[in-house]
TITOR-722600 format. One record per residue (C-alpha): residue number from 1; residue in one letter; x, y, z. Coordinates in steps of 0.001 Angstrom, whole numbers. Each point is the difference from the previous one (the first is absolute). Example, Ala and Ser with C-alpha at 12.3 -4.5 7.8 and 13.67 -1.06 7.14 Angstrom:
NODE  lumke  fido       xx       yy       zz
NODE      1     a    12300    -4500     7800
NODE      2     s     1370     3440     -660
This chain:
NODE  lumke  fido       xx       yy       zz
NODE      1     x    36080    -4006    32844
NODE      2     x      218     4069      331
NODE      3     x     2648     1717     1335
NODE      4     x    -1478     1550     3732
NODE      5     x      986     3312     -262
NODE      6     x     -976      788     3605
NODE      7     x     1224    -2629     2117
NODE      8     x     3747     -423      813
NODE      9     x     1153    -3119    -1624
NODE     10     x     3109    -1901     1855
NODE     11     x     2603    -1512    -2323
NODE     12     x     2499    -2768      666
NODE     13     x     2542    -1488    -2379
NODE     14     x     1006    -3229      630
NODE     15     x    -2963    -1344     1553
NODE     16     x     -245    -3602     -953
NODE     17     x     1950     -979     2982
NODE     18     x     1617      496     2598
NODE     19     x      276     3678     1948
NODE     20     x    -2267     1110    -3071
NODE     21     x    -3116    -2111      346
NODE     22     x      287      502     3926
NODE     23     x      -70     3418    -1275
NODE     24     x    -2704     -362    -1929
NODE     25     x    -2290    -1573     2447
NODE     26     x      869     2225     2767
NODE     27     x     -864     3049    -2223
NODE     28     x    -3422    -1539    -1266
NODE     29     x    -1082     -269     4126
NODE     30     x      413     3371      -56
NODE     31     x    -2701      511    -3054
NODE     32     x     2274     1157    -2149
NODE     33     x     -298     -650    -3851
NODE     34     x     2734    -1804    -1247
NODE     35     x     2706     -273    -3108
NODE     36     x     1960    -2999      248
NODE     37     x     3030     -787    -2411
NODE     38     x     1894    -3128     -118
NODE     39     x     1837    -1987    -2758
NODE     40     x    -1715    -3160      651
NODE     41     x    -3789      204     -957
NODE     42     x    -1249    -2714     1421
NODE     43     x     1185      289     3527
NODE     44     x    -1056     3632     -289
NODE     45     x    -2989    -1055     -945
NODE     46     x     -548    -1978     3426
NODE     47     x     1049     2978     1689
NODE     48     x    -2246     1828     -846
NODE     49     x    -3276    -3112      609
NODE     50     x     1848     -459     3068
NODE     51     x     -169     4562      809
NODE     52     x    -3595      -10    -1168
NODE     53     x     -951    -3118     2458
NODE     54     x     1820     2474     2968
NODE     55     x    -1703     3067    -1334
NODE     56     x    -3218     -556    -1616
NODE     57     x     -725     2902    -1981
NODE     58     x     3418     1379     -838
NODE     59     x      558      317    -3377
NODE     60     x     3310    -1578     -940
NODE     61     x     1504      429    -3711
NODE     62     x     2941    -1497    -1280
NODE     63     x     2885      676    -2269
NODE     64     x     2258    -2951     -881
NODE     65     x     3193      979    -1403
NODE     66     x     3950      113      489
NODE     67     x     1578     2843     1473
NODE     68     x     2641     -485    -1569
NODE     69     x     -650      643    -3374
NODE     70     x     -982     3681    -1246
NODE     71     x    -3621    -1684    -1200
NODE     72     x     -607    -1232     3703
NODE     73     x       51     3429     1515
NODE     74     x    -1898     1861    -3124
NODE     75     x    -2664    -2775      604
NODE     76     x     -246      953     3837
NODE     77     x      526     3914     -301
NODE     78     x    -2771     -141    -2609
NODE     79     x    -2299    -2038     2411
NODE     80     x      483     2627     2275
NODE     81     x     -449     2957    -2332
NODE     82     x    -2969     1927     1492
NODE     83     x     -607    -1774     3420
NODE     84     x      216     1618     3103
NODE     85     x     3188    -1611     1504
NODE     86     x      579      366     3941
NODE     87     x     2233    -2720      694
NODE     88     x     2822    -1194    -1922
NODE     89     x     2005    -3663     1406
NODE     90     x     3156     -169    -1939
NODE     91     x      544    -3613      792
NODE     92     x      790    -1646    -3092
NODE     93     x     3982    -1234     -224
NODE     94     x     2432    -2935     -405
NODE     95     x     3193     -795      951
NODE     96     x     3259    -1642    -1388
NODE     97     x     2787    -2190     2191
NODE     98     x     3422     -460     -485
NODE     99     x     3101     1369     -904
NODE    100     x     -445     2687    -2635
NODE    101     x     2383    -1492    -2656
NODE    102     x    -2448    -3376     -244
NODE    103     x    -3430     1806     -256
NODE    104     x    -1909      465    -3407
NODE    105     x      378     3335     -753
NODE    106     x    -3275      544    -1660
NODE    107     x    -1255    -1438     3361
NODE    108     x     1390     2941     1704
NODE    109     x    -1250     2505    -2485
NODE    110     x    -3563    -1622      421
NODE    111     x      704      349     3879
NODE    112     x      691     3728       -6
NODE    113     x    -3348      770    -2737
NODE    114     x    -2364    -1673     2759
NODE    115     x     1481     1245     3520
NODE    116     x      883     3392    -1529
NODE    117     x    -1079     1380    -3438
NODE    118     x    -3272     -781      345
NODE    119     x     -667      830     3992
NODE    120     x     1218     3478    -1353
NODE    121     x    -1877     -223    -2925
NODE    122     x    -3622     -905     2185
NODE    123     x      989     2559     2348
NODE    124     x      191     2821    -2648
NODE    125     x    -3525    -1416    -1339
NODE    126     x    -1734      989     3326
NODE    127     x     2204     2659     1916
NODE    128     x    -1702     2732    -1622
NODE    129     x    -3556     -698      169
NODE    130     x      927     -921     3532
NODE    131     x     1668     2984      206
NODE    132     x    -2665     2318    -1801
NODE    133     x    -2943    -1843     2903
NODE    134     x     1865      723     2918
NODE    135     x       92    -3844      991
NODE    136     x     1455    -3159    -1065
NODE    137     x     2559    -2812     1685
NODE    138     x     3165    -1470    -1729
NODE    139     x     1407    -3341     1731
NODE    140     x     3141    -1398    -1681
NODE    141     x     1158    -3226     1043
NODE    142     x     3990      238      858
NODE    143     x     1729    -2877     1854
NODE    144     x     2474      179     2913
NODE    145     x     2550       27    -2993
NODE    146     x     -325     3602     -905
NODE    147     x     2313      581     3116
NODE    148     x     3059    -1234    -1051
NODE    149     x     1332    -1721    -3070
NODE    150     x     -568    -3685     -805
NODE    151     x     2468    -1898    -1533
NODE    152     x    -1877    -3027    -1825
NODE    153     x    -2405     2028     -173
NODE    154     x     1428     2788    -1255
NODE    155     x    -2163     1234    -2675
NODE    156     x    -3403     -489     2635
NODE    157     x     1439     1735     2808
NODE    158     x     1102     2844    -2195
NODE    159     x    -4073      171    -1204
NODE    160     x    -1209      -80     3045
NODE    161     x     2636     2881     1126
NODE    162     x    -1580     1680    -2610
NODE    163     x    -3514     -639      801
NODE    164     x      875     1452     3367
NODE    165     x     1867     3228    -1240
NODE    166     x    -2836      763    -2215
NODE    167     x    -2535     -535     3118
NODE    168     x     1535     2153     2160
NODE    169     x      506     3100    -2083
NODE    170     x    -3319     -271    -1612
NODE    171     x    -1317     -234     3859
NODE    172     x     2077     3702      487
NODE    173     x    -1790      910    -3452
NODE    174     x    -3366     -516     1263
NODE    175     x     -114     1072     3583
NODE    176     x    -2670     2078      305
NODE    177     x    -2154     -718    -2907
NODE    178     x    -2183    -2912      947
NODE    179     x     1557    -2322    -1706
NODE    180     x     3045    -2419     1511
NODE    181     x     2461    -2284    -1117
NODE    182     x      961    -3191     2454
NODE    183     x     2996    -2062    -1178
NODE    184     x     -550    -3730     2033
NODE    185     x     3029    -2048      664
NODE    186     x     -656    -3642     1749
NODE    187     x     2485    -2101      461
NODE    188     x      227    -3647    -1975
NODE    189     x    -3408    -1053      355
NODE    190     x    -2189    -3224    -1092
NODE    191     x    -1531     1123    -3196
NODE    192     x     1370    -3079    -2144
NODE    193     x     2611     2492    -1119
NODE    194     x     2743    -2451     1542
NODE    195     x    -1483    -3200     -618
NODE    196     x     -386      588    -3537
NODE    197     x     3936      504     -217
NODE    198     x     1923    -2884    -1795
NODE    199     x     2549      207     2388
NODE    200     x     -301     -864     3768
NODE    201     x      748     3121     1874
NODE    202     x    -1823    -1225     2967
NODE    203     x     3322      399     2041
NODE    204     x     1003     2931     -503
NODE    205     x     -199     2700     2375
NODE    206     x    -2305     1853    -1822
NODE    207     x    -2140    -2826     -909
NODE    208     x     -229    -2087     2712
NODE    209     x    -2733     1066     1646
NODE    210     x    -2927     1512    -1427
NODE    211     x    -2790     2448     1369
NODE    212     x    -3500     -371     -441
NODE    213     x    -1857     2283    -2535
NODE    214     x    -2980     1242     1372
NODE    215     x     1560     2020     2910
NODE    216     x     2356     1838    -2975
NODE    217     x    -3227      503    -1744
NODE    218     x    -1682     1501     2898
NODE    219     x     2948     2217      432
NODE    220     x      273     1089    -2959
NODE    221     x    -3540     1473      -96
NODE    222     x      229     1264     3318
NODE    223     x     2874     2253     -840
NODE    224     x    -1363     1319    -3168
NODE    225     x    -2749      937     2166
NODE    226     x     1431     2250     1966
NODE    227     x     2095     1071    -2637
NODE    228     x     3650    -1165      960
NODE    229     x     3013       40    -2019
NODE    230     x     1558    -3378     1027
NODE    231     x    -1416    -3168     1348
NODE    232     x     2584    -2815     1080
NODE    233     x    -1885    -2977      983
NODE    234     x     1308    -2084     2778
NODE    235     x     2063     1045     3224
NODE    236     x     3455    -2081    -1428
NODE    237     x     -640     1612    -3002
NODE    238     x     -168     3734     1326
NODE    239     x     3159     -635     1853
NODE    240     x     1346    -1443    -2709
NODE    241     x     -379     3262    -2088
NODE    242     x      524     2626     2155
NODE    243     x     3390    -2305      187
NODE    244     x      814      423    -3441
NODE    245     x     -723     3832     -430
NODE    246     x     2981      965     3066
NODE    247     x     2461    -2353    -2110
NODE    248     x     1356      609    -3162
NODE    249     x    -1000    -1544    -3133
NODE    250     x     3080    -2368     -567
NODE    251     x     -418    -1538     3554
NODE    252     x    -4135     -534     -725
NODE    253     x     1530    -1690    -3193
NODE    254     x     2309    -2210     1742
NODE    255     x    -2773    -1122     2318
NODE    256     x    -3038     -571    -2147
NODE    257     x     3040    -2026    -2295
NODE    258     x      201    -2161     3037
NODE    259     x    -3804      -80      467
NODE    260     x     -923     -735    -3866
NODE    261     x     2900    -2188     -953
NODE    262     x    -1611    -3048    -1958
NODE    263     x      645    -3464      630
NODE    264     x    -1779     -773    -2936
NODE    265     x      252      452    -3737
NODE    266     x    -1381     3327    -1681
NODE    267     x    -3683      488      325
NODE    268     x    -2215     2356     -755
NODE    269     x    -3322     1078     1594
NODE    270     x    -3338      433    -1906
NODE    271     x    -2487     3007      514
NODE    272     x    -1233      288     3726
């Protein structure tokens, strides 16, 4: 299929489930062409029959790959060599569990290529064309963790503190020029992240209870539409943060210790 050099295509990693296909399908209502990525073909696949029963007419391509390897993101930055990109959903990421000392390291490394190295690397691929039209939305997905550190999840949280860093002074960047950059932080939320743990962390305090997606979705693209820096989804949630930046970092550490202590053996989270 050509490349539409005159319509604004919409991008979003991660989009064979959870927060990404919800993504994906709220996007194509809007009649906006789509490039979907995901590791797992086949349920990308049905995400994108199930987008083009939604939004008949959309065009919806797709680019099946692993962020996490160099070869992944070459695939998807080619795909999107010469398009028009307006909007940009950073969603793809996974996340490890348990103390530090017990968790594959290469599973760590893997952790920080996807919820890092290549966000940045996708953003660089369509800031300046953004830039150089005057118009274009970034949305990175965060998480609630980005506010304080996470022990047990130490490596996560300190992505996702990343992920909102980058946001925010990227947001100061742009002001101005058309273009904005949205970081999204929800709090645990049912996306089969949890449930595809090997460990039960249904009791912890983080865990416990878990919000539904849609409303984070609808969030989400709400605030990149008017072009704020920070979303925090969920009232407990925004307390909870603005909590954690008026206390310093050892206390949040001590808490979300308390909150993410495992009463379970070492697990590890796949890809959202």
């Amino acid at each position: 299929m050509p490349k539409n050099q005159e319509a604004g295509w919409a991008v979003v990693t991660g989009a064979s489930s959870g927060l990404g296909a919800l993504f994906a399908e709220k996007l194509a209502q809007r009649g906006v062409p789509l490039v979907l990525t995901g590791r797992a073909e086949a349920r990308l696949t049905e995400v994108q029959q199930r987008v083009r029963q939604l939004a008949p007419g959309v065009e919806v391509e797709l680019v099946a790959g692993d962020l996490g390897t160099a070869a992944g993101v070459d695939a998807l930055v080619g795909a999107l060599d010469g398009r028009v990109v307006d909007v940009l959903v950073n969603n793809a990421g996974f996340g490890t569990y348990g103390p530090l000392h017990e968790i594959d390291p290469a599973r760590d490394r893997a952790l920080i290529a996807v919820n890092v190295d290549a966000l940045v690397r996708l953003t660089h691929a369509v800031l300046p064309g953004m830039l150089a039209r005057g118009r274009g939305r970034i949305l990175n997905v965060a998480s609630t963790i980005a506010f304080q550190p996470g022990p047990y999840q130490a490596t996560y949280g300190a992505s996702k503190a990343f992920v909102l860093s980058f946001s925010q002074a990227l947001w100061a960047e742009t002001r101005g020029s058309g273009v904005t950059v949205t970081a999204l932080c929800p709090g645990a939320t049912r996306t089969g992240f949890v449930e595809a743990l090997d460990g039960d962390v249904s009791q912890t305090a983080v865990y416990k209870r878990l919000a539904s997606p849609e409303p984070v979705v609808a969030a989400g693209l709400r605030a990149m539409d008017r072009g704020r820096p920070v979303v925090v989804t969920g009232l407990q949630n925004r307390l909870m943060t603005t909590a954690s930046r008026l206390s310093p970092g050892w206390v949040g550490a001590l808490i979300g210790g308390r909150m993410l202590r495992p009463g379970a053996p070492l697990a590890v989270a796949p890809a959202k």
